[in-house]
Structures are given as structure tokens and as C-alpha cells.
C-alpha positions in Angstrom: -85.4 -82.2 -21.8 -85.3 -85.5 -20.2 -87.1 -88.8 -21.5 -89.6 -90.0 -19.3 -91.0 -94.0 -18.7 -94.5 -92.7 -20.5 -92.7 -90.8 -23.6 -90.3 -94.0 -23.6 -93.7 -96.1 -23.8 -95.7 -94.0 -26.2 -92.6 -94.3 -28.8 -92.3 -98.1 -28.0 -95.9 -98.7 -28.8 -95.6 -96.7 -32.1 -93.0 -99.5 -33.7 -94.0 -102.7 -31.1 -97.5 -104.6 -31.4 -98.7 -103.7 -27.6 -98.6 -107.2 -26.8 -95.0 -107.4 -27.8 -94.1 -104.0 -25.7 -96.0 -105.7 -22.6 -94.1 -109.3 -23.1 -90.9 -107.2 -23.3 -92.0 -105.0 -20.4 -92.7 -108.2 -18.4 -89.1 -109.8 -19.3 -87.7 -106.9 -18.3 -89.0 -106.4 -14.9 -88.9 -110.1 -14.5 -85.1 -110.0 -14.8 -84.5 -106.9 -12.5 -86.4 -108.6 -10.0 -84.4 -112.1 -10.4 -81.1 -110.2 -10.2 -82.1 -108.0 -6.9 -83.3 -111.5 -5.4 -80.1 -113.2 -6.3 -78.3 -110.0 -4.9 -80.1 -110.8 -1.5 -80.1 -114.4 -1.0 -76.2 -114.4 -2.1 -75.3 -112.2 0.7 -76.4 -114.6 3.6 -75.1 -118.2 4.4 -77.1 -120.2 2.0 -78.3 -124.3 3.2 -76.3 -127.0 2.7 -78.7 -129.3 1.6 -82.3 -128.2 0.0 -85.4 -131.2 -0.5 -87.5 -130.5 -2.9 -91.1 -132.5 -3.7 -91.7 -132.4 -7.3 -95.5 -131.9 -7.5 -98.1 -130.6 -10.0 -97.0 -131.9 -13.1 -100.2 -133.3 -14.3 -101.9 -130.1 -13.1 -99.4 -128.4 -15.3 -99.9 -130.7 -18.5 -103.8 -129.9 -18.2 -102.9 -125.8 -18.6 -100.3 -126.6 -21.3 -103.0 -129.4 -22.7 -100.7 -132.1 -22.4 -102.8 -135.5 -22.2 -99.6 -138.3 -23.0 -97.6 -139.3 -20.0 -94.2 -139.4 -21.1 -94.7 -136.2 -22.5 -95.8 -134.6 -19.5 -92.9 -136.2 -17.0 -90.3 -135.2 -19.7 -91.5 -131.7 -18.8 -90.8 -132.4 -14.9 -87.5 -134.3 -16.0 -86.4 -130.9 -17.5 -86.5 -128.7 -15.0 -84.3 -130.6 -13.3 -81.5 -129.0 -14.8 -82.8 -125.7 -14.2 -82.4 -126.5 -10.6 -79.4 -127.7 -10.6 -77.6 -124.8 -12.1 -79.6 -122.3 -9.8 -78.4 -124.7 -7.0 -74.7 -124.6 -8.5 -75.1 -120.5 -8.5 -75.6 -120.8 -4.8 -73.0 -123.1 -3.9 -75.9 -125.5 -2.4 -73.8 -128.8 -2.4 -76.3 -131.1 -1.7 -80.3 -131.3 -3.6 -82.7 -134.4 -3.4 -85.5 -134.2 -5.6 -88.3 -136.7 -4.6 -90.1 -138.0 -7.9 -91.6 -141.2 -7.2 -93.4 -142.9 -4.3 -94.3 -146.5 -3.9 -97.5 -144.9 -4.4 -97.5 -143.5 -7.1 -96.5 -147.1 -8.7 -100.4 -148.0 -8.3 -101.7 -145.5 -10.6 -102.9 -146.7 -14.3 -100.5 -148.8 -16.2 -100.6 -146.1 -18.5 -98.9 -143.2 -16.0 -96.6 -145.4 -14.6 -95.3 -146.3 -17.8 -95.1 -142.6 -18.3 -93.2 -141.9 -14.9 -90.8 -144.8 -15.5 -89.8 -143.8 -18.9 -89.2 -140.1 -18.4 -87.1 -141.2 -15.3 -84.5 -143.7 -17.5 -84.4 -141.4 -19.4 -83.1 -138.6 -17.5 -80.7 -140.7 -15.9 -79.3 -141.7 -19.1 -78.9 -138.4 -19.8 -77.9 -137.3 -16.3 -74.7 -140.5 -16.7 -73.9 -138.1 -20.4 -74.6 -134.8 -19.2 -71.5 -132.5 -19.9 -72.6 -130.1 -17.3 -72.9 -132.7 -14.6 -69.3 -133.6 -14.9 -68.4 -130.4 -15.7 -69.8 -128.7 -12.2 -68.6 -132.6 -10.8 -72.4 -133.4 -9.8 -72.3 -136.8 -8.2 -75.5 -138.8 -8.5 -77.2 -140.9 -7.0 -80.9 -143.1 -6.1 -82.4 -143.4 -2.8 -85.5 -145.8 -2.4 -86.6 -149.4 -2.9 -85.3 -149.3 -6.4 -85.7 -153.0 -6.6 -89.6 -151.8 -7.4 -88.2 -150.6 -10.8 -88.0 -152.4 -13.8 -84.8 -153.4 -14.6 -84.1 -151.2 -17.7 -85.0 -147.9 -14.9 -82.2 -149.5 -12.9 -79.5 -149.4 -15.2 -80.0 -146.3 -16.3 -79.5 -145.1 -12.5 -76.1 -147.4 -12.3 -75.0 -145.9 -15.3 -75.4 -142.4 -13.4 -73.8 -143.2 -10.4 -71.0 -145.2 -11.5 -70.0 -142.3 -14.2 -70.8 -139.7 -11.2 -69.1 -141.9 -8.2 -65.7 -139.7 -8.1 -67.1 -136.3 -8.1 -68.1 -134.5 -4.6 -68.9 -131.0 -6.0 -72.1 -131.3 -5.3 -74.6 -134.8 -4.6 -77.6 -134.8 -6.2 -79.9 -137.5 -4.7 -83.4 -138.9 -7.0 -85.4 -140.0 -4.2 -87.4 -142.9 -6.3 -89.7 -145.6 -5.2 -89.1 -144.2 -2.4 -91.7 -143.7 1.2 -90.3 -142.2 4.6 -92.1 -144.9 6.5 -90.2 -147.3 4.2 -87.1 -146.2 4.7 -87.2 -146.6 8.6 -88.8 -149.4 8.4 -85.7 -150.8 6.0 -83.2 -149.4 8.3 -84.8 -151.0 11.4 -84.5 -154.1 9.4 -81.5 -153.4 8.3 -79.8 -152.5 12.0 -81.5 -156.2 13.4 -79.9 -158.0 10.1 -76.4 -156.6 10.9 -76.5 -157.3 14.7 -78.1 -160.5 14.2 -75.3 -161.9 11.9 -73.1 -161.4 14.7 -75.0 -163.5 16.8 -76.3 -160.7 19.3 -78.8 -161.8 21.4 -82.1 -160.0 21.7 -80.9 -158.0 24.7 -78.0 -157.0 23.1 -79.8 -155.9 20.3 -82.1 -153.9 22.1 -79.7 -152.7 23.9 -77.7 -151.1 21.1 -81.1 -149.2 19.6 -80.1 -145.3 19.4 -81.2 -142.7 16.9 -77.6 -143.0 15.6 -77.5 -146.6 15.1 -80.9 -146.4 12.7 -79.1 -143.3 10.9 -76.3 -145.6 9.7 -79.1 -147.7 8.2 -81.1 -145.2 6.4 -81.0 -145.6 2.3 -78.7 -142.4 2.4 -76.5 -141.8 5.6 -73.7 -139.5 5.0 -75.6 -136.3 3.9 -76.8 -133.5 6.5 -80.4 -133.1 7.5 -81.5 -131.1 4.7 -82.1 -127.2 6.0 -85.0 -126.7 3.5 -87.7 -128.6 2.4 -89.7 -127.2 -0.9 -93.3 -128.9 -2.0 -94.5 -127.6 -5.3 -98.4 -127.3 -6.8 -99.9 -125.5 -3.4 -99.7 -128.6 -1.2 -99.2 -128.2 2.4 -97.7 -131.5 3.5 -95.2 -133.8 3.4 -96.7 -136.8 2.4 -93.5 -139.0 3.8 -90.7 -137.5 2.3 -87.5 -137.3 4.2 -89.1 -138.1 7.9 -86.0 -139.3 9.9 -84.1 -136.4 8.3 -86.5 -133.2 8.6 -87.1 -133.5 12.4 -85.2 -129.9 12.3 -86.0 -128.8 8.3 -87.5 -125.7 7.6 -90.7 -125.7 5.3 -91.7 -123.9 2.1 -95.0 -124.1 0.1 -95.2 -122.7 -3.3 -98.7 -122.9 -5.2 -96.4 -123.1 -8.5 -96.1 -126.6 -10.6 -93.4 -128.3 -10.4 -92.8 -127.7 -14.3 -93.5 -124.0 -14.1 -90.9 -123.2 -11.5 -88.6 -120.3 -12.1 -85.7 -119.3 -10.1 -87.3 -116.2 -8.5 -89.5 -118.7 -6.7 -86.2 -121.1 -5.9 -84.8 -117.9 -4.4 -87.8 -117.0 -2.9 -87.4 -120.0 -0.9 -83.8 -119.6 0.1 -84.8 -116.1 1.0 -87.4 -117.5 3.4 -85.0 -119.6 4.4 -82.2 -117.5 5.6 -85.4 -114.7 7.1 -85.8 -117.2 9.5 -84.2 -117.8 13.5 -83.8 -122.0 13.5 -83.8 -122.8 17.2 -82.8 -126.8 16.4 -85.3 -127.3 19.6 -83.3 -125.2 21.7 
């Protein structure tokens, strides 16, 4: 006689607390459903550069009832490598993680000390990390990181010069960092360089392309990125990446940033890849 789910169940229940039968129950179908995603995604071209704004983490700390600010950015700062390796699985070579505006830099003394902290300390860690130079992650900061304190920028020199050889894969920490800034830096940027070589103003003008302001954006030798991933339920940008998502496609996920698994990560790529991109055309 065969052995059903329910008989299976009853004897479970006999020797497990119900709660542990259900929590083992809900592992279980979690990772059938994880591996069937995975199965999916992998079969398709996957992007070669994913965005991701890192939201929700104090709406996180509040379920977890975390109230101190370094604890509750440590918990964003984690999940970082969670990303990574899901992004590594995929053979994604490129990831830029937005996780600090100019913004955000006006909130209470208290936060920002908070943000800042949890962010020199991951890339201390990140310039350490065995796994980054083991999967040869190159990193590097995008931004006006001369907001930072000093102490937050040598923790990212310290990642980039350890990471500056590797090409693996390039993950970029957008920090400091506004999409209205950055054109407006590589506008000033392009007049500075034509100016020094004594261009007149019709020449200058003259030489204004799309291209031209590309080579002067904070991060110029990476593809537009193909998807762009807000956390926490927001449905907006708020500035991130606007030169370079002119073609990106958009996903909205109402998990925190914190709380994000990999079967929502490859819920996105699956979105992704569902999709016909028409680039306009």
C-alpha cells in the first residue's frame, strides 16, 4: 500500500511539535520552488548589468524591533553578499547597489552616523572578503564621495585598490550619490576638459553629443544596466541611474531590502527575460 502526503503528515505530527512540522513544511516548499525558479531563469540569456535601490531598511528594523542605526544598516550591509553570490550563480557580471543619496546625508546626525558606519565597514570588509577575490569581484564607488568623511573614504580606496585587477564581475556602491548630480558633474566635467584646451564657446557647443557627456559620467565603461530593482513597495526612481536607464527595464518588489531572498532576485530576472525590449524601436 502506498504512503500518502496525509499519512506522511499524520506520522510527522506524532514525533514534531506542529509548528516545527509547518516550519519544516515551509523550508521545504520554499526550496523546491527556489530550485524550479533558478531552473527557469538559467535557461534564458540573463542581463548584463542589474541596478538595484536598497530600500526599506528602517521599515524592516521596526518589524525586527531594531531602534539603533548601525544596527539596522549592518543588516542592509549583509545582504549584500547574498546578492552577490545569487548574481555570481547567474553569471550577471556587472551589479550596482544604490545606498546613499545626497539626501539621505540631511537626515538626524544620529542616522547618518548610522549609514556612514555600516558603509566603512562593509568596505573594509568587502577590500578582505575571500569570496570577493575568490569570484575576482572588482569594486568600486560611484558618487560625490568627497561628501564622506574621510575615514568612509578609505575604506572604499582600500576596496578598489585591493579589487583594481579583477574583471570577473564589477560591483559598483553607488554612494553620495543623485542622478541629477551626476549629469550635472559630467556637464561640468565635459566644459572643464574642452576649456583647458582653450576651445572657444562655439567649439564647445559644438562638440555637445549624448556621447561626449557619457565619457564624463562618474562610471563610463559599464553597459546601461538591463534591470532596475527598487525594494520596500516603492514605485519610482527617485534619481538613480537617469542617464543610464533611458532603455532599463523596471521591477518593484514590496519586500525590504533586508528581507530579500533569492526567489524574489529571480523573480526579477524572470520578469526580466518574460519581457520583448524594443530599445525604442
Amino acid at each position: 500500500m502506498g504512503v500518502t502526503f496525509t499519512t506522511l503528515s499524520a506520522l510527522a505530527t506524532r514525533f514534531i511539535p506542529i509548528h516545527g512540522f509547518l516550519f519544516m513544511l515551509t523550508r521545504l516548499t520554499y526550496s523546491f520552488y527556489e530550485r524550479r525558479l533558478l531552473r527557469q531563469v538559467s535557461r534564458l540569456p540573463t542581463p548584463k548589468h542589474v541596478g538595484i535601490i536598497l530600500d526599506g531598511n528602517r521599515r524592516h528594523a521596526q518589524r525586527v524591533r531594531l531602534t539603533e542605526p548601525r544596527e539596522i544598516y549592518d543588516l542592509g550591509a549583509h545582504k549584500l553578499d547574498d546578492v552577490l553570490g545569487w548574481c555570481a550563480d547567474l553569471n550577471i557580471p556587472a551589479v550596482t547597489l544604490w545606498v546613499l543619496s545626497p539626501e539621505n546625508l540631511r537626515r538626524t546626525a544620529l542616522e547618518v552616523s548610522g549609514i556612514l558606519s555600516a558603509i566603512e565597514a562593509k568596505m573594509s570588509a568587502l577590500a578582505r572578503d575571500p569570496e570577493i577575490h575568490r569570484r575576482r569581484v572588482r569594486v568600486r564607488a560611484a558618487g560625490r564621495i568627497d561628501l564622506l568623511p574621510e575615514s568612509v573614504r578609505d575604506a572604499i580606496r582600500a576596496a578598489e585598490g585591493a579589487t583594481a585587477n579583477y574583471e570577473a564581475m564589477i560591483l559598483t556602491i553607488a554612494v553620495a550619490y543623485g542622478g541629477r548630480e551626476e549629469i550635472a558633474d559630467a556637464v561640468r566635467g565635459f566644459l572643464v576638459a574642452h576649456a583647458k584646451q582653450g576651445h572657444s564657446l562655439e567649439e564647445i557647443v559644438a562638440q555637445v553629443t549624448p556621447d561626449a557627456i557619457q565619457r564624463h559620467l562618474y562610471v563610463d565603461d559599464l553597459p546601461d544596466p538591463d534591470l532596475i530593482i527598487r525594494t520596500s513597495g516603492e514605485i519610482r526612481l527617485s534619481g538613480f541611474l537617469l542617464w543610464q536607464s533611458a532603455f532599463s527595464e523596471y521591477y518593484f518588489t514590496d519586500v525590504n531590502w533586508p528581507a530579500l531572498r533569492r526567489i524574489d532576485f529571480l523573480r526579477a530576472i524572470r520578469s526580466l527575460q518574460q519581457r520583448q525590449r524594443r530599445y525604442g524601436r
